[in-house]
VOGU-3710 file (C-alpha; in Angstrom, 3 decimals, decimal comma):
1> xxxxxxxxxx> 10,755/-16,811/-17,254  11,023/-13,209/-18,845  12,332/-10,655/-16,151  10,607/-7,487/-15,948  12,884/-5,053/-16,699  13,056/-1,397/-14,654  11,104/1,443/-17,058  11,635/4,519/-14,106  13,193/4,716/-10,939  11,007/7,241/-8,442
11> xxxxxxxxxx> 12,479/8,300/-4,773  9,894/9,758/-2,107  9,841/13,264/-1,789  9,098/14,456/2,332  5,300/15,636/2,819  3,216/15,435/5,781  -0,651/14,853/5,928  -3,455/14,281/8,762  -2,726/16,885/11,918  1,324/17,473/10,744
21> xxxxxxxxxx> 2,252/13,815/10,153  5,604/13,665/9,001  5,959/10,969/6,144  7,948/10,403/2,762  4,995/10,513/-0,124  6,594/7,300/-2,263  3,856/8,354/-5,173  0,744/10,343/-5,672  -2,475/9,721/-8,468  -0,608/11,804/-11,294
31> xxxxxxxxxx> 2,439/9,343/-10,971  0,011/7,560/-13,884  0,799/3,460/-12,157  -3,140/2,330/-12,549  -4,505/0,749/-10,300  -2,226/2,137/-7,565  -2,808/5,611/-6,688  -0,561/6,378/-3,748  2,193/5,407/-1,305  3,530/6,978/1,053
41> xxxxxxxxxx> 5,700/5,508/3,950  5,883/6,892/7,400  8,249/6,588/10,402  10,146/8,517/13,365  11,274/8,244/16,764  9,952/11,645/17,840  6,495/11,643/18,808  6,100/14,923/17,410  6,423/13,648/13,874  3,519/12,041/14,563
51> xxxxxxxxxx> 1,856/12,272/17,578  -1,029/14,517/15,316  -2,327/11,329/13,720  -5,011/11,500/11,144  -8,447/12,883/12,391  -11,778/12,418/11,387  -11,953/12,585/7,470  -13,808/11,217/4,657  -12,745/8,888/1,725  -14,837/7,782/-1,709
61> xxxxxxxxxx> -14,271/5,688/-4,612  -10,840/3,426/-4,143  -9,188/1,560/-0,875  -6,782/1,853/1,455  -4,277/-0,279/2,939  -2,420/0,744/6,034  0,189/-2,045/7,168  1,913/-1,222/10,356  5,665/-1,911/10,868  6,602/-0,300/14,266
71> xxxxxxxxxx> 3,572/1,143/16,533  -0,059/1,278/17,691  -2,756/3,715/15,717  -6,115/2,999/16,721  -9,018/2,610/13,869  -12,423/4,261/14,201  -15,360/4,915/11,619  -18,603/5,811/11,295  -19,968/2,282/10,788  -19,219/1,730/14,497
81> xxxxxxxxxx> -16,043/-0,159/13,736  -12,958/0,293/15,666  -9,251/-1,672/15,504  -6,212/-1,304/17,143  -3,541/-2,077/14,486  -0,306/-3,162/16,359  3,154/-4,121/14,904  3,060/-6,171/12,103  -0,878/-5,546/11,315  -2,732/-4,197/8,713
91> xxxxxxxxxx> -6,016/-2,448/8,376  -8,023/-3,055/5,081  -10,425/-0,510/3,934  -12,708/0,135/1,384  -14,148/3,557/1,153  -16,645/2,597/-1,778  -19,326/5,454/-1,708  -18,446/6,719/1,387  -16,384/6,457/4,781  -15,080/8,769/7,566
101> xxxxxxxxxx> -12,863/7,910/9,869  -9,581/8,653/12,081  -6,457/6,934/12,520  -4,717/7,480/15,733  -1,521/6,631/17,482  -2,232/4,680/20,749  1,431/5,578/21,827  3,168/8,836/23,349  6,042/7,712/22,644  8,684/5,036/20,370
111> xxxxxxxxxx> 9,149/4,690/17,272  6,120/4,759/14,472  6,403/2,753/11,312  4,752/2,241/8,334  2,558/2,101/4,862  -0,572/3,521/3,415  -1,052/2,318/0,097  -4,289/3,617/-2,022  -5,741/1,092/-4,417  -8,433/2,294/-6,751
121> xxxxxxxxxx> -11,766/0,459/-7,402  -13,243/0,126/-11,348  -15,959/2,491/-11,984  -18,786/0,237/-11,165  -17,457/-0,635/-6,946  -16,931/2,910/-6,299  -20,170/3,659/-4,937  -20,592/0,022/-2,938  -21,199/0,228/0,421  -18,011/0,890/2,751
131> xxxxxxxxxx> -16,081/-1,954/4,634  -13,522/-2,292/6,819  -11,015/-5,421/7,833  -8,335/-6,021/10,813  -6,072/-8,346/10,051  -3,484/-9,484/12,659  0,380/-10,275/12,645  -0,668/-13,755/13,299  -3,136/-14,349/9,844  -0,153/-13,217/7,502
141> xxxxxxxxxx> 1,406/-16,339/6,489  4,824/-16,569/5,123  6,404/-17,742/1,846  9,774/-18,867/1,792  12,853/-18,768/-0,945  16,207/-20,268/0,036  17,345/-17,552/2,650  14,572/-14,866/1,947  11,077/-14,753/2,612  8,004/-12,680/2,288
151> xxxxxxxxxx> 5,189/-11,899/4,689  2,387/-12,141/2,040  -0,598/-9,225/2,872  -2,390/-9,770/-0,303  -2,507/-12,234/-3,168  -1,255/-15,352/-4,259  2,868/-16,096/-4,778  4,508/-19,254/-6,048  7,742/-20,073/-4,428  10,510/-22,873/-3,309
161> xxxxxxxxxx> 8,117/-25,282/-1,808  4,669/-24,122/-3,513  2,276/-21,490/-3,560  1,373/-18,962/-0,556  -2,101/-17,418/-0,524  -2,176/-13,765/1,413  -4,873/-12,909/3,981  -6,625/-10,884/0,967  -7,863/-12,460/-1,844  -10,811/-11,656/-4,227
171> xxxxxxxxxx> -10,424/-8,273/-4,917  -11,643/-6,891/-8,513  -7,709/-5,854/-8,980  -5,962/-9,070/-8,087  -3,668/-7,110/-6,030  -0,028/-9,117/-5,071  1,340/-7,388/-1,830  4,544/-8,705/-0,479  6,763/-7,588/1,918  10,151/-9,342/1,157
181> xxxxxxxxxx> 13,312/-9,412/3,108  16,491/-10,555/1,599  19,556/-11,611/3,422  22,992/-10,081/2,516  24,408/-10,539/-1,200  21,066/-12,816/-1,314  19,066/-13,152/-4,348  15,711/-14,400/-5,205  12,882/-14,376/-8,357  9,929/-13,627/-7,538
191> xxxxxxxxxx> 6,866/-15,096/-10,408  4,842/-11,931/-11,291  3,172/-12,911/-14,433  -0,302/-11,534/-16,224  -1,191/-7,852/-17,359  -0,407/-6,616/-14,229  1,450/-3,175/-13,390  4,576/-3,827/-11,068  6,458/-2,080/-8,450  9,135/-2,674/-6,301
201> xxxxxxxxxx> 9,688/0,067/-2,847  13,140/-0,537/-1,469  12,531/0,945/2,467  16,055/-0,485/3,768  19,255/-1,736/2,299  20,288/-1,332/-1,014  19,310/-4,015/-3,938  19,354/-4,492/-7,649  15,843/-4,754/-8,955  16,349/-6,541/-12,399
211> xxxxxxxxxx> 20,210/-5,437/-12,374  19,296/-1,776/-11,253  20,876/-0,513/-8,169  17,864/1,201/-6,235  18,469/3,445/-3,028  16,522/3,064/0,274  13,312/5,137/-0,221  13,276/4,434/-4,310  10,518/2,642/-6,244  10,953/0,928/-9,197
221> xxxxxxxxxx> 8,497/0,582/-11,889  8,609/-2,155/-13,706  7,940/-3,495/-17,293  5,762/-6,605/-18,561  7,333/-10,085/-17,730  6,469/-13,011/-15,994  9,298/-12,428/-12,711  10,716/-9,795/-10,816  14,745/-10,518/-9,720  15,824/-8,861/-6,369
231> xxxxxxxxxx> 19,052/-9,383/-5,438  20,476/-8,056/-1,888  23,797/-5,464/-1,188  25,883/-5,570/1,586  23,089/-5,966/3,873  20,001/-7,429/4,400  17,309/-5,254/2,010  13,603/-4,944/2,900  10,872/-4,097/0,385  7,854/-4,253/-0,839
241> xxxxxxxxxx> 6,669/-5,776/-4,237  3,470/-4,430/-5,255  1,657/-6,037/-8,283  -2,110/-5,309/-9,673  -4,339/-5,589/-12,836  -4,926/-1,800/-14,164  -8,313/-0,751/-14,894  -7,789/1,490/-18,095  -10,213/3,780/-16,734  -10,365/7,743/-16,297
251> xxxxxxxxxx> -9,040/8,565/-12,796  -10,094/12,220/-11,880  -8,610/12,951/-8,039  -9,524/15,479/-5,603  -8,213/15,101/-1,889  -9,421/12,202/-0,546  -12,050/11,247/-3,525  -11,110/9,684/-6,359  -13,438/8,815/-9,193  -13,947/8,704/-12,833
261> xxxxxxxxxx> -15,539/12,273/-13,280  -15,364/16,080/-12,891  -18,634/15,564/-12,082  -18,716/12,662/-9,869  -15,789/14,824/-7,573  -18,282/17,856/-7,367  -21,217/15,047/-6,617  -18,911/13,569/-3,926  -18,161/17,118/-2,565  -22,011/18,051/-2,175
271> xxxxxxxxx> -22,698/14,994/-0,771  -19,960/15,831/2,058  -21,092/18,985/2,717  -24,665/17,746/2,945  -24,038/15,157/5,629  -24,754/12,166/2,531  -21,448/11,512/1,506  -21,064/8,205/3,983  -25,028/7,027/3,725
//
């Protein structure tokens, strides 16, 4: 199989969002990796750094993908749903034309970990209605290499043994989301074929991502191939590989909207103010 090779190297810068969340902002929309628009990872043992949470805000035009590490944040949106999502969860959302909602911590205390990943949606899902999914520790099944393995959130992965499905399939994007640990001096290839942009976030450890050393808090972007090789430092490395079919489309961003359009930003703006923007 041709390896993807490593076209940039990004580290997170520190940021904070929500009510003074402290977090490490991986990417943001201008970091130009369609369909992906943002990652940011967050994580502390002082309440403070997070204690603030996110409060009631709206979202339109792409998803968002919170997986939780370390922690409790409780869910809640104006559809009426609310989830607790606990250690080893993650929370699905799609804002289509229009969600608010909050993210909490359920916890005064410990240690907060964690992802938010935005995904966009093509042109003609951003204004579907908005959903929402839970999905518990227990539904995110496993795929196994010879000493590493991958808890696999979303897609479909072929490895020693056969082919893993992820507890979220079907989206427009065929989005891959793994998150891969691999043992000590361990090494593994990972199939990541089609037109898909690629990216690999090393969160702990050291590795080299097609023979590139990357740094804790470093993503890789990768090139076209068929595989991704990961191979392991001194100790055990954690990431996650992030694969997804680009849209090709304009991407105009403004806070918490994202859409094709000056004028479908100002449209989603108006409809905020107006008490329209969630339907």
């Amino acid at each position: 199989m041709h390896e993807r090779k490593v076209l940039r190297v990004l580290t997170g810068q520190p940021s904070s969002d929500g009510d003074g969340v402290r977090l490490l902002r991986v990417f943001s929309p201008d970091a130009g990796l369609d369909p992906f628009l943002l990652l940011d990872e967050f994580g502390s043992d002082e309440a403070a750094d997070y204690i603030g949470g996110f409060p009631s805000h709206p979202h339109r035009g792409f998803e968002t993908v919170t997986y939780m590490l370390e922690g409790r944040m409780r869910h809640g949106d104006h559809l009426g749903n609310s989830g607790l999502l606990v250690s080893g969860g993650v929370q699905w959302m799609t804002a289509g034309r229009g969600i608010i909602h909050s993210e909490m911590p359920e916890q005064v205390e410990g240690r907060m970990r964690g992802f938010q990943l935005w995904l966009n949606l093509p042109a003609a899902e951003k204004m579907k209605p908005a959903s929402y999914r839970d999905i518990e520790p227990a539904e995110l099944p496993l795929a196994r290499w010879s000493g590493a393995a991958a808890k696999v959130i979303a897609g479909r992965v072929e490895h020693d043994g056969g082919v893993t499905e992820g507890a979220v399939r079907g989206v427009s994007t065929d989005p891959l989301y793994l998150d891969i640990a691999v043992p000590a001096n361990g090494e593994l290839i990972v199939p990541v074929s089609g037109d898909r942009t690629a990216l690999v976030y090393l969160y702990e450890g050291g590795a080299r991502i097609a023979g590139e050393r990357i740094e804790r808090g470093q993503l890789a972007v990768l090139g076209e191939g068929e595989a991704v090789s990961i191979a392991a430092g001194e100790t055990e490395a954690r990431l996650l590989l992030l694969a997804a079919t680009p849209l090709r489309e304009p991407v105009v961003h403004y806070g918490p909207f994202v859409m094709n359009s000056v004028a479908e930003i100002v449209q989603a703006l108006a409809d905020f103010r107006a008490g329209r923007l969630a339907g």
